[in-house]
PASEBA-1860 file (N, C-alpha, C; in nm, 3 decimals):
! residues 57
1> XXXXXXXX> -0.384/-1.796/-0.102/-0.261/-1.764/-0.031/-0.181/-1.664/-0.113 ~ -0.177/-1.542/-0.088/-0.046/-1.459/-0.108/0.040/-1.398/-0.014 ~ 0.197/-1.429/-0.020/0.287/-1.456/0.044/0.320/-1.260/0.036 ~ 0.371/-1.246/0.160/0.414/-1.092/0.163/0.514/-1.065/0.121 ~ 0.572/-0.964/0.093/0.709/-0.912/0.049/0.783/-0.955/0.131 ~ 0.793/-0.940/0.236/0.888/-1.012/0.363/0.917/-1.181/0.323 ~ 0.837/-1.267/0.276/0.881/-1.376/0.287/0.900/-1.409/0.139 ~ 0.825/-1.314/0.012/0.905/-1.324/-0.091/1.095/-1.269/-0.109
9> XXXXXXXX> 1.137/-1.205/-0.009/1.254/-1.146/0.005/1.347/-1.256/0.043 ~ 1.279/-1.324/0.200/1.358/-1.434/0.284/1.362/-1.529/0.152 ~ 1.247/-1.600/0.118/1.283/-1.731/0.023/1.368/-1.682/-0.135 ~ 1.381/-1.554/-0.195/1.448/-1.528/-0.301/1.610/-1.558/-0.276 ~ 1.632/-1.507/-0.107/1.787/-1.497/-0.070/1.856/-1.311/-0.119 ~ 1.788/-1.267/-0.158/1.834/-1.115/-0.230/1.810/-1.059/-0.142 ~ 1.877/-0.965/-0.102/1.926/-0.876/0.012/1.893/-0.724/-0.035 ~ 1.867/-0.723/-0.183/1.864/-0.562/-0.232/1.714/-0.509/-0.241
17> XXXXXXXX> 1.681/-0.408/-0.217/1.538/-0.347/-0.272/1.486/-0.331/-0.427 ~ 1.352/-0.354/-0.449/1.337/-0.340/-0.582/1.355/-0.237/-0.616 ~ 1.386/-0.215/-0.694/1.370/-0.022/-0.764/1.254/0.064/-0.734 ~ 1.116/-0.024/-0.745/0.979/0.038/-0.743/0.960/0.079/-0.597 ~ 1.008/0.013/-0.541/1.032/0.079/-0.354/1.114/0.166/-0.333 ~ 1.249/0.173/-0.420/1.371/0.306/-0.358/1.301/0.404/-0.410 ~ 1.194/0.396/-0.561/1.172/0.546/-0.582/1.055/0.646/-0.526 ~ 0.976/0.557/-0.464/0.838/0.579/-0.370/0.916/0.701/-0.323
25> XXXXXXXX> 0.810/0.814/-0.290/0.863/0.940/-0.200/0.764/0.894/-0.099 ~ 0.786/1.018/0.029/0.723/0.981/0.171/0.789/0.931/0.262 ~ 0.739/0.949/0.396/0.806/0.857/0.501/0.757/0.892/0.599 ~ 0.741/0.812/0.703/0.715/0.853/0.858/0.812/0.878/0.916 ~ 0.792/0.925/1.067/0.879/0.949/1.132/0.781/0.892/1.288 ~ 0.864/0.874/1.378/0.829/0.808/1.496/0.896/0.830/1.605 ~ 0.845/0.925/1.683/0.901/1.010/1.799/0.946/0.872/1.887 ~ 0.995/0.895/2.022/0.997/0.831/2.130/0.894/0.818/2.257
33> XXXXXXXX> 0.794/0.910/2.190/0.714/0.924/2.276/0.555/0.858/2.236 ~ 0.634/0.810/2.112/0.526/0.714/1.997/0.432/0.745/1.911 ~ 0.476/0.887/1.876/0.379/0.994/1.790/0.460/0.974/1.680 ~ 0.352/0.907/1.573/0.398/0.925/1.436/0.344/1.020/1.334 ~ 0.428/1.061/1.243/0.386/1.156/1.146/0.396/1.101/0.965 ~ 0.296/1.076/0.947/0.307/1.010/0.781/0.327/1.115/0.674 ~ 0.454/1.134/0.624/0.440/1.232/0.497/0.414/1.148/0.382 ~ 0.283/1.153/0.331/0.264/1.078/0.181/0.106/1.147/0.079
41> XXXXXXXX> 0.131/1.099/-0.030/0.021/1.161/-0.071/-0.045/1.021/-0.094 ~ -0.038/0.925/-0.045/-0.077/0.780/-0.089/-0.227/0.760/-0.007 ~ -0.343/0.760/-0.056/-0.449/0.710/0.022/-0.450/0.610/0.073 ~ -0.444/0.515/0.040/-0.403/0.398/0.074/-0.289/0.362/0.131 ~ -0.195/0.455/0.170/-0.090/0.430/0.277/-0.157/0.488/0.401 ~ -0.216/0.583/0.391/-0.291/0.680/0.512/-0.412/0.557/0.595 ~ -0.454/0.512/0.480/-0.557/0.383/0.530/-0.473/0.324/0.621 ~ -0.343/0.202/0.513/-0.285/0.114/0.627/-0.197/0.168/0.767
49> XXXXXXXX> -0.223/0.310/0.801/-0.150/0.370/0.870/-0.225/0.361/1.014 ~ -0.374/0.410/0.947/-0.469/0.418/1.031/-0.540/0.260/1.107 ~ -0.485/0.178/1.011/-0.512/0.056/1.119/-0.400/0.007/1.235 ~ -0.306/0.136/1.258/-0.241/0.068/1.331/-0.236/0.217/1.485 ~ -0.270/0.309/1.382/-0.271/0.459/1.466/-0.408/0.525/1.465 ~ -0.386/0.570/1.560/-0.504/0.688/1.611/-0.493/0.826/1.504 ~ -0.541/0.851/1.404/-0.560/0.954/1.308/-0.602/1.072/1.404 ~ -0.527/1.185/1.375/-0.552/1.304/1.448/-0.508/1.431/1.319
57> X> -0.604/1.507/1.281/-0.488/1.556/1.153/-0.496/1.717/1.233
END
């Protein structure tokens, strides 16, 4: 069993972000029309991206 960030956050009670997350660069963006765009150089973000989206580059 390992517990996700989400429910290590809820059971801590801390409301703030770790540091190692505010300094990450990148970000998506997510139209209304449900087209997302991943800016990252992270392979492994592009992976977990792709299990949720249709990769088109």
């Amino acid at each position: 069993f390992y517990p996700t960030r989400l429910a290590l956050n809820i059971a801590s009670g801390k409301n703030e972000p770790l540091k190692r997350d505010i300094e990450k660069e990148g970000y998506i963006v997510v139209e209304t029309n449900y087209r997302v765009y991943a800016y990252t150089d992270s392979s492994l973000q592009v992976a977990l991206l792709g299990l949720f989206c249709e990769m088109l580059y």
